[in-house]
C-alpha positions as CSV (number, residue, x, y, z in Angstrom):
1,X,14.1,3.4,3.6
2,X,11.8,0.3,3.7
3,X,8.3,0.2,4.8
4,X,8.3,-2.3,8.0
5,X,6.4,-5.5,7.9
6,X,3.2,-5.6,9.6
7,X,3.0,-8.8,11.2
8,X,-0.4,-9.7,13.2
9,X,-1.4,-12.9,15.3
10,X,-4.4,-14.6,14.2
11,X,-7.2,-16.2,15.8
12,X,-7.9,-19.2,13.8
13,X,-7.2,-19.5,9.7
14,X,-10.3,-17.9,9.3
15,X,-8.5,-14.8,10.6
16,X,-5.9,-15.3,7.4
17,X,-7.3,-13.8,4.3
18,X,-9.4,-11.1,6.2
19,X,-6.5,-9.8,8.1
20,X,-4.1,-10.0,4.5
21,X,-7.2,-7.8,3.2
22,X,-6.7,-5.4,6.1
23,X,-3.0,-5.2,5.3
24,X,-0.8,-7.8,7.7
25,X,2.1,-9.1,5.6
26,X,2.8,-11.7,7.6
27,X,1.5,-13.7,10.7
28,X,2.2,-15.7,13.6
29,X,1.2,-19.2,14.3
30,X,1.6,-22.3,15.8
31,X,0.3,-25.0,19.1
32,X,0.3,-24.2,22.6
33,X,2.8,-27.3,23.3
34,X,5.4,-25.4,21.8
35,X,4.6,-21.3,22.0
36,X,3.7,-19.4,24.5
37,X,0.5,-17.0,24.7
38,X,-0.4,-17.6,21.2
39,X,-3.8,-15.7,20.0
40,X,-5.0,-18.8,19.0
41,X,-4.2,-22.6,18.9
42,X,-3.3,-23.9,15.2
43,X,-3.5,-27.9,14.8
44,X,0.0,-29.4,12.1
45,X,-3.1,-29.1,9.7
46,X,-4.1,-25.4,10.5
47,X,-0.4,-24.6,10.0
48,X,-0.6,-26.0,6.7
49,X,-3.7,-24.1,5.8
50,X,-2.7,-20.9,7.6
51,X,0.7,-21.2,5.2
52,X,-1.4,-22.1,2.2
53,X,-3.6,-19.1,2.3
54,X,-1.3,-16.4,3.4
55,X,1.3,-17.6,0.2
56,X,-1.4,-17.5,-1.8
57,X,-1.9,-13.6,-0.8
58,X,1.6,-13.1,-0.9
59,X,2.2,-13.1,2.7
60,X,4.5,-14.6,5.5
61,X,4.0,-16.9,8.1
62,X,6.3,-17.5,11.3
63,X,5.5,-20.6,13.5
64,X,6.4,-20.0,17.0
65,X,8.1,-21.9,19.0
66,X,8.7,-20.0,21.8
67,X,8.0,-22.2,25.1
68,X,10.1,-23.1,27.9
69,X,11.4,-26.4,27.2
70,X,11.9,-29.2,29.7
71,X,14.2,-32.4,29.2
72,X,11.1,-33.9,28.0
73,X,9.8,-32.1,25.2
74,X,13.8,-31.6,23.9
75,X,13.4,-34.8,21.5
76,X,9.9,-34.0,19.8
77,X,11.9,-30.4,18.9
78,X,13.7,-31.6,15.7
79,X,10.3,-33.3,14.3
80,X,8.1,-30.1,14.7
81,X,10.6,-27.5,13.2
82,X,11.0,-30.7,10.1
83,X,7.5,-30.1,9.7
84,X,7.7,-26.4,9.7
85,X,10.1,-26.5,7.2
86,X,8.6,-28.6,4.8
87,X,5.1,-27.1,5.5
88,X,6.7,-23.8,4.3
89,X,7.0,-21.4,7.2
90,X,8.8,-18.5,6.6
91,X,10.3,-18.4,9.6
92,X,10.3,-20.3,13.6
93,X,10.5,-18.0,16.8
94,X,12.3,-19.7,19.4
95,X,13.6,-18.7,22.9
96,X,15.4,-21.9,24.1
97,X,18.8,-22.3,22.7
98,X,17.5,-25.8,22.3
99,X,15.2,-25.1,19.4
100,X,18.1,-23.1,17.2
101,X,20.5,-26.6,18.4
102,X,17.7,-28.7,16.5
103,X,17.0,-26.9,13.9
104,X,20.9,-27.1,12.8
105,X,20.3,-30.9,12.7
106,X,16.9,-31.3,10.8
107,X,16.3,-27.6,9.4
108,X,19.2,-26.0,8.7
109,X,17.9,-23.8,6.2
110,X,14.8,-22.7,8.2
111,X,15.1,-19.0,9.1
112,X,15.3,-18.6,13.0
113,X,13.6,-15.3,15.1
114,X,15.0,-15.0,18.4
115,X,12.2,-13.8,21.1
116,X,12.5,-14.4,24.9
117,X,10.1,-11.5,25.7
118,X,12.3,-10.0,28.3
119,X,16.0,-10.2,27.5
120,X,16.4,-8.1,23.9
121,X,17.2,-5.6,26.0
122,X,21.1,-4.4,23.6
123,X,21.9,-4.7,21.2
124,X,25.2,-7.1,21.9
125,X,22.7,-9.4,22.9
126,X,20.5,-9.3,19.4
127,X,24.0,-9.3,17.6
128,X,25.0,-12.4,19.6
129,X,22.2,-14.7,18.8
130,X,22.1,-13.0,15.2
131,X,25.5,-15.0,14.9
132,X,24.6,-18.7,16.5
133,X,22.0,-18.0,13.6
134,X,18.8,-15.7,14.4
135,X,17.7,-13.5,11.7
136,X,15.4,-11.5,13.6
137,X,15.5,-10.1,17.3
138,X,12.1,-9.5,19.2
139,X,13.1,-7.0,21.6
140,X,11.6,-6.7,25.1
141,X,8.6,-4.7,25.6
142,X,9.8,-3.2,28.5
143,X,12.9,-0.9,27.1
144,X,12.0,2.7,25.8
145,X,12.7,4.4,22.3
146,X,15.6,5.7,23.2
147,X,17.1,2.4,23.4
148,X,14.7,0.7,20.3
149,X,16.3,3.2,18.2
150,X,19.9,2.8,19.6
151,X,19.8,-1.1,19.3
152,X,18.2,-0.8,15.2
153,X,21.3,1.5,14.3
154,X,23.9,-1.5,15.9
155,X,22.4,-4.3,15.1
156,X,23.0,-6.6,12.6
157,X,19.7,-8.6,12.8
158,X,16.4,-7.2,11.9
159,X,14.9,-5.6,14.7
160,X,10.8,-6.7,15.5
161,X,9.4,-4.2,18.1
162,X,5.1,-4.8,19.3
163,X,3.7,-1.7,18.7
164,X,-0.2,-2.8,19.7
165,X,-1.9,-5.1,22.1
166,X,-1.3,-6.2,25.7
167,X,1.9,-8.0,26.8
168,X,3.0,-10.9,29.5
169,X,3.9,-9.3,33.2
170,X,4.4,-12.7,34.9
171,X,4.1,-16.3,33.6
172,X,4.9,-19.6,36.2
173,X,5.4,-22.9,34.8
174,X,3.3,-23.7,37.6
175,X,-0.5,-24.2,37.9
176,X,-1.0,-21.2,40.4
177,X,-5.0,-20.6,39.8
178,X,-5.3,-24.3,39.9
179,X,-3.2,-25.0,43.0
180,X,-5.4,-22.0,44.6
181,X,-9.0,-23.9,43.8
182,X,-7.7,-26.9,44.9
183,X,-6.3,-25.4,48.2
184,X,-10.1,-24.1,49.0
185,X,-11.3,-27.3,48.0
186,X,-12.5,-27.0,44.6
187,X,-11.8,-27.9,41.5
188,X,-11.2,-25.5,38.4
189,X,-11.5,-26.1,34.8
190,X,-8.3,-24.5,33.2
191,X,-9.6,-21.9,30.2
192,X,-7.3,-20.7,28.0
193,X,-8.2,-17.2,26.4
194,X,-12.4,-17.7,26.1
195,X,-13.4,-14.5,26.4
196,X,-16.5,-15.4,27.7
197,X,-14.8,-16.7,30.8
198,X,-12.1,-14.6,31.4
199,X,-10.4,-13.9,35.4
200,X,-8.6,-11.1,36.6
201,X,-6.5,-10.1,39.2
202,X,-7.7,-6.9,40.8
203,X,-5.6,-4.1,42.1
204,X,-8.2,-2.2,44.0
205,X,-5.4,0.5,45.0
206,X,-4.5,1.5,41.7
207,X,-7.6,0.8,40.0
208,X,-6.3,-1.9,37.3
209,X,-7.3,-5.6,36.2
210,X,-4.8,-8.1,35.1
211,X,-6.3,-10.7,33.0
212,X,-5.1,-14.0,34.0
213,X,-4.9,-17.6,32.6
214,X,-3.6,-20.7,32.7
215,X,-2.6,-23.5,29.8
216,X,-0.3,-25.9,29.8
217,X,2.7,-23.7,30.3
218,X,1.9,-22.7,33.0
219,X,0.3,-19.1,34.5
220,X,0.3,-15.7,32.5
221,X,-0.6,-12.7,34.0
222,X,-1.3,-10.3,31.6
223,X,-0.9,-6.3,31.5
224,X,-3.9,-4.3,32.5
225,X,-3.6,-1.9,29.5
226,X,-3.1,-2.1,25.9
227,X,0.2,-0.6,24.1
228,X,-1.2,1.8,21.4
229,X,1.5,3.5,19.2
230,X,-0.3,4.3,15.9
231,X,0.2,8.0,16.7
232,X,3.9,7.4,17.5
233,X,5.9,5.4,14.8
234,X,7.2,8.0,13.4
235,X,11.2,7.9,15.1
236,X,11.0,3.8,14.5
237,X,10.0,4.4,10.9
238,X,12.8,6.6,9.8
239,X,15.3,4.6,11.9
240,X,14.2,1.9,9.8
241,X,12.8,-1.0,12.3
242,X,11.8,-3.8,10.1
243,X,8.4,-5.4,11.6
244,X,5.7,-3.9,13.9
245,X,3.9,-6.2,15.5
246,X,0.1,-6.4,16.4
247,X,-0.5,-9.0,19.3
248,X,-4.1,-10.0,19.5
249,X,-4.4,-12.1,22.2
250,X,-7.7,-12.2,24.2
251,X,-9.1,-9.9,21.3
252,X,-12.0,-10.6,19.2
253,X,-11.0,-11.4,15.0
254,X,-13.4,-8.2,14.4
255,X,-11.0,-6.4,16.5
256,X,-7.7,-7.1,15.3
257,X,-8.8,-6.6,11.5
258,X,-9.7,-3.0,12.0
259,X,-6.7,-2.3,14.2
260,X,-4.4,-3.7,11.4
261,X,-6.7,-1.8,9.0
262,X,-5.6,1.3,11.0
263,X,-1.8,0.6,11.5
264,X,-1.7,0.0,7.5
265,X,-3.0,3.1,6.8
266,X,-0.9,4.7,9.5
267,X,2.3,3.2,7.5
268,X,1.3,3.4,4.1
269,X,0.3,7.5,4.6
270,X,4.4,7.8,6.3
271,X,5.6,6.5,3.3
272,X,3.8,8.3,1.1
273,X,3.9,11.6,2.6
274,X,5.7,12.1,6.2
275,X,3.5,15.4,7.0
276,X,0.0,13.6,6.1
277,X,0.8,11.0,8.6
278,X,1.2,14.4,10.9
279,X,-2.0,15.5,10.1
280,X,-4.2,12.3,10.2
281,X,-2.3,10.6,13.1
282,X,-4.8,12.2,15.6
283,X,-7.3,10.7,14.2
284,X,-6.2,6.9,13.6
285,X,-5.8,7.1,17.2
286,X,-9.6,8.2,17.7
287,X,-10.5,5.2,16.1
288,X,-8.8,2.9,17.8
289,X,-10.2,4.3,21.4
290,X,-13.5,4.0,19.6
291,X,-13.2,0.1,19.2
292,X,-11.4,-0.5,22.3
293,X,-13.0,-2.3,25.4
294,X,-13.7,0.1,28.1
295,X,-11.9,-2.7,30.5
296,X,-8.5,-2.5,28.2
297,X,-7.3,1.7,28.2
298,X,-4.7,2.4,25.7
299,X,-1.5,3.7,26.7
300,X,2.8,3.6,25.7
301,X,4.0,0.8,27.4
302,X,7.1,2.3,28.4
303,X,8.4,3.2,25.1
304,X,8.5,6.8,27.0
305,X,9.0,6.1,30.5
306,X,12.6,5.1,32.1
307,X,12.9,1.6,32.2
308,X,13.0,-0.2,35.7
309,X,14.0,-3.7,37.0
């Protein structure tokens, strides 16, 4: 049994060598033109850097390419994964069939990570893209353990499961919040994740706020809790799921270094002693409620709940 790779999302390079001091072995990276609800924006030359620096600590990074691609954007594909390739990513995450069609062409040895978000839902479906060429399956946030651990003992991919942070409810390709200003009138200047500006939907009748922004792919409604599992791995660590994954989107650098702080010593105690993990798990949670935003409550996700369409 293999300790699973604990893969964070980074701010800004900045973010790199603290977070590899906290104990992320790998991170994800890459431009809002081609990813979706990345933690933060990295120019061809923060790739680099990002690449640079995390090599240098003996650590991976994946460049995402996870967007929703229109007939327009299907001919710049081939040039961006070339330049992940030869800017030494470990790995692309891509969605659109498109992106694993160019990278055959211009980087056929680049190592592919399927992730849609909301279809890894079996695992016939990991295995399928696993032989067009994926390595890795992302599977949906919104399936329970029961079927996590079902889909890591069939598939033939490596299976990457979010274990922290908030995830996507609803995105639009359309420009909802600035359709709405300009309907009243008024004009809106489109923020993406400044947390000094953030908007919310409010659901007075159940108490919650969605955060809610808008880039240029569109609108992403957000979910009004964070997924907290420190205090829960243990079933995915002895079934052997190969990355947990810390999304820290709309979070603060501060934040996501002591929650990967927490999360490696979380691992690293399972490993080294199932039972102590028992005893200390309790706590590791403590601390995490102690750094977490009274706005954000921690819960499961649905890792525990039935699953509903």
């Amino acid at each position: 049994m293999k300790k699973p790779e604990l893969l964070v999302t980074p701010t800004s390079i900045q973010d790199i060598a603290p977070l590899s001091d906290a104990g992320a072995d790998a991170f994800v990276v890459g431009e809002e033109r081609y990813a979706l609800r990345l933690a933060g924006e990295f120019s061809r030359e923060d790739v680099r850097e990002a690449i640079r620096i995390a090599h240098s600590k003996g650590k991976k990074v994946y460049v995402s390419m996870n967007g929703i691609f229109h007939n327009e954007k299907v001919e710049e594909l081939g040039d961006y994964l070339a330049f992940a390739s030869e800017a030494g990513a470990d790995a692309v995450i891509f969605g659109d069939p498109a992106v694993l069609l160019a990278a055959r062409e211009t980087a056929p040895n680049l190592k592919l990570h399927w992730n849609t978000e909301t279809t890894a839902t079996n695992w016939y479906t990991c295995n399928y893209w696993g032989r067009k060429g994926a390595k890795r399956a992302v599977l949906a946030r919104e399936i329970n353990m029961d079927a996590i651990l079902e889909i890591k003992e069939n598939s033939e991919v490596e299976i990457e499961v979010q274990v922290h942070g908030m995830s996507c409810m609803f995105q639009s390709k359309r420009s909802l919040l600035g359709n709405y200003f300009l309907y009243q009138g008024k004009e809106m200047e489109i923020e993406n994740r400044r947390l000094e500006k953030d908007m919310f939907l409010h659901d007075i009748e159940r108490g919650n706020k969605y955060p809610i922004f808008e880039d240029s792919n569109g609108t992403h409604i957000m979910s009004p809790n964070d997924i907290c599992m420190i205090d829960e791995l243990q079933d995915m660590l002895e079934a052997g799921v190969d990355s947990f994954k810390i999304d820290g989107i709309l979070k603060a650098p501060g934040y996501i270094a002591e929650v990967t702080s927490l999360y490696r010593n979380a691992i690293d105690l399972y490993f080294e002693d199932p039972d102590k993990y028992e005893d200390v798990k309790g706590e590791l949670l403590e601390k995490i409620e102690e750094i977490q935003p009274q706005s954000r409550p921690l819960d499961t996700g649905f890792f525990f709940k039935e699953t509903v369409y």
